[in-house]
C-alpha positions as CSV (number, residue, x, y, z in Angstrom):
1,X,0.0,0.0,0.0
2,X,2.5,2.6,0.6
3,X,4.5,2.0,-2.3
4,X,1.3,2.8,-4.6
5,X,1.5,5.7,-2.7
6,X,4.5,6.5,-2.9
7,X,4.7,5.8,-6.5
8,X,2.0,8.5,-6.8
9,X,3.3,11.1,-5.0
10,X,7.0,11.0,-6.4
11,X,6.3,8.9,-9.8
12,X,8.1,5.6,-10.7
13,X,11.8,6.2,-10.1
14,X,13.0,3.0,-11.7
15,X,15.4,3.1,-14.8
16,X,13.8,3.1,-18.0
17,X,15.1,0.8,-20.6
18,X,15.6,3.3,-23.6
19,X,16.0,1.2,-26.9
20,X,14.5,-1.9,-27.5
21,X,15.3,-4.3,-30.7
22,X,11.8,-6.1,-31.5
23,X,12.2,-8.8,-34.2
24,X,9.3,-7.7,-36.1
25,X,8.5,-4.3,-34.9
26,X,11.7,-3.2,-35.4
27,X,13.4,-0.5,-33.0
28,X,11.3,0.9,-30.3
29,X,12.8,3.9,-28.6
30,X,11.4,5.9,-25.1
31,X,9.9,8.9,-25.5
32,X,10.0,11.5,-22.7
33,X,7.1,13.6,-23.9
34,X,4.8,10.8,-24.7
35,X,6.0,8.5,-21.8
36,X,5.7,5.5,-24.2
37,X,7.9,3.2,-26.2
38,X,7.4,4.7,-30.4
39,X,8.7,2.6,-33.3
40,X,11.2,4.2,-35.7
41,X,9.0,4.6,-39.0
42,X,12.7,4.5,-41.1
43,X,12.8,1.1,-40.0
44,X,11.3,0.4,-43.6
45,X,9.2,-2.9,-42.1
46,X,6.0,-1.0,-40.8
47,X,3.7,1.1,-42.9
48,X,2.5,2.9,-39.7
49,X,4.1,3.7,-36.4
50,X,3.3,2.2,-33.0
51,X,3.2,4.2,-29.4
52,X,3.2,1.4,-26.9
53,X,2.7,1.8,-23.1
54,X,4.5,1.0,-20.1
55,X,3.6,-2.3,-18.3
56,X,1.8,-1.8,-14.5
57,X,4.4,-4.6,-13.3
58,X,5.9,-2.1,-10.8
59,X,7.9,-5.3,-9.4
60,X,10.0,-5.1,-12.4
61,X,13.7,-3.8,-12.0
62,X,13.5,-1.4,-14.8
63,X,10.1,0.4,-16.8
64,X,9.9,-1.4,-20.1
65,X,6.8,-2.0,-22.8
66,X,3.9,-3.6,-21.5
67,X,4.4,-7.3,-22.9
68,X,0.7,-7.5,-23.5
69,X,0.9,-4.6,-25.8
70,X,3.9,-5.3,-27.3
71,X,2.3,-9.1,-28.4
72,X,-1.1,-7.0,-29.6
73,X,1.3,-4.7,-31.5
74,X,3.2,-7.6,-33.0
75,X,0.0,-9.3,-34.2
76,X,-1.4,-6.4,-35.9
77,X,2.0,-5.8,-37.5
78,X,1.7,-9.3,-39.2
79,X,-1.1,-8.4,-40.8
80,X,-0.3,-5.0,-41.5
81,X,-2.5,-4.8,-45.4
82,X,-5.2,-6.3,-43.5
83,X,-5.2,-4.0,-40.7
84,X,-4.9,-0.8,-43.4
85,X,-7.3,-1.9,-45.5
86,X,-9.8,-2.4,-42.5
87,X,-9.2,1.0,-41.5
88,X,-9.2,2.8,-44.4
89,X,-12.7,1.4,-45.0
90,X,-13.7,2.6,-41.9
91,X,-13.0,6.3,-42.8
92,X,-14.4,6.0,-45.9
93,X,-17.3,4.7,-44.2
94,X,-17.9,7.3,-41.7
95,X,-16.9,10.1,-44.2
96,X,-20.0,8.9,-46.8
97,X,-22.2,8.0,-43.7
98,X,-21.9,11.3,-41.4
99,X,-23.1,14.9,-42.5
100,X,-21.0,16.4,-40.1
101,X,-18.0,14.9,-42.8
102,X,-19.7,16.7,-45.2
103,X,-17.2,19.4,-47.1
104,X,-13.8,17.3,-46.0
105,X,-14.9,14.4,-48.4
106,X,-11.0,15.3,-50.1
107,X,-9.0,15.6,-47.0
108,X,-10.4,12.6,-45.4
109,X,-9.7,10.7,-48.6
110,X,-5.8,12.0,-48.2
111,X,-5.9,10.5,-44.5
112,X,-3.1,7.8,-43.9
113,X,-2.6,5.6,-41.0
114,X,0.2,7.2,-38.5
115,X,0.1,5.3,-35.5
116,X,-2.1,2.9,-33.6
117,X,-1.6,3.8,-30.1
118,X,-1.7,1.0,-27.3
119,X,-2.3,3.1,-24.2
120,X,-3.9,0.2,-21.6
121,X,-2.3,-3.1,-20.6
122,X,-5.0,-4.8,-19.3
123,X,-7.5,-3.9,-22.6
124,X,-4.7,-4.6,-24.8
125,X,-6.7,-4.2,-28.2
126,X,-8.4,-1.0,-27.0
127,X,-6.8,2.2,-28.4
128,X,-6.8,5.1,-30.5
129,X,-5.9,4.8,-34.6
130,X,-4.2,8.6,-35.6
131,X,-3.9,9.6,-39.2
132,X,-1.5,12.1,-40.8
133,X,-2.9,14.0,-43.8
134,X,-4.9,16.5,-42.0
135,X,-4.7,19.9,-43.3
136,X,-4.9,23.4,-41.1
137,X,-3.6,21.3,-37.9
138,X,-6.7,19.2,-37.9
139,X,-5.5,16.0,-36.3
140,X,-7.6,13.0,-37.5
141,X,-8.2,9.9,-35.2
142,X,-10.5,7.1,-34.3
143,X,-10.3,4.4,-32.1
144,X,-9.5,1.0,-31.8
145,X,-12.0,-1.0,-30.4
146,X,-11.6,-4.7,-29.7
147,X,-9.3,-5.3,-32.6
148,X,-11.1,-2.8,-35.0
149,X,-11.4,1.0,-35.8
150,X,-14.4,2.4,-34.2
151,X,-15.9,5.2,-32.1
152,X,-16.2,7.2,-34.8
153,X,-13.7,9.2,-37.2
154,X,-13.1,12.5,-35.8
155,X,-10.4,15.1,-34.9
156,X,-8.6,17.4,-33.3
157,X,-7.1,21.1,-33.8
């Protein structure tokens, strides 16, 4: 009990492995500012970038990916065409089947697949799907719902 407090009131002191080679995500490298593990999109085997969090073992010697995630992120990079393809259908989806789309038709059909963000260990293929091709700092997303894009195409600015 008074480690989880302590933990809260100072934040998790423990080193933070900072590079991590991944077989078939390729490099994943700490960020600071998003307090997550990112893949390096040069790596040339992804088509879309991954932001992995942290795993809740606090027993651990050092803060590293959430194993969970990184297995979830590993499956949906095997089937990477499948996964874009089920996405993209999605926007296209919302964009003909919402009014409020309605005048964006052409940026939305310019929207790309950035990164699928794994943010929760324990609902491992819950998330959020963020495009790039969003024009006047719109920033496009949807989520990822059990597996699948969902909760609607919107964004940010």
């Amino acid at each position: 009990m008074f480690a989880t407090l302590k933990r809260m009131l100072i934040g998790d002191k423990r080193p933070i492995e900072r590079q991590i080679e991944n077989d078939i995500l390729g490099t994943l490298v700490y960020s600071d500012d998003d307090e997550a593990w990112l893949t390096i999109p040069e790596s040339g085997k992804l088509k879309f970038g991954f932001y992995i969090a942290g795993s809740d073992d606090f027993t651990a010697p050092m803060r590293v990916p959430d194993p969970v995630l990184v297995k979830q992120a590993e499956a949906v990079a095997l089937a990477q065409d499948q996964f874009v393809a089920e996405v993209m259908a999605y926007v296209q989806s919302e964009c003909k089947g919402k009014r409020m789309h309605r005048g964006w038709e052409s940026e939305i059909a310019d929207l790309r697949i950035e990164t699928l963000c794994l943010f929760w260990p324990k609902r491992p293929r819950d998330g959020q799907i963020s495009f790039s091709g969003g024009r006047n700092y719109r920033l496009w997303r949807c989520g990822y719902l059990d597996g699948k894009p969902g909760g609607g195409l919107g964004f940010d600015s």
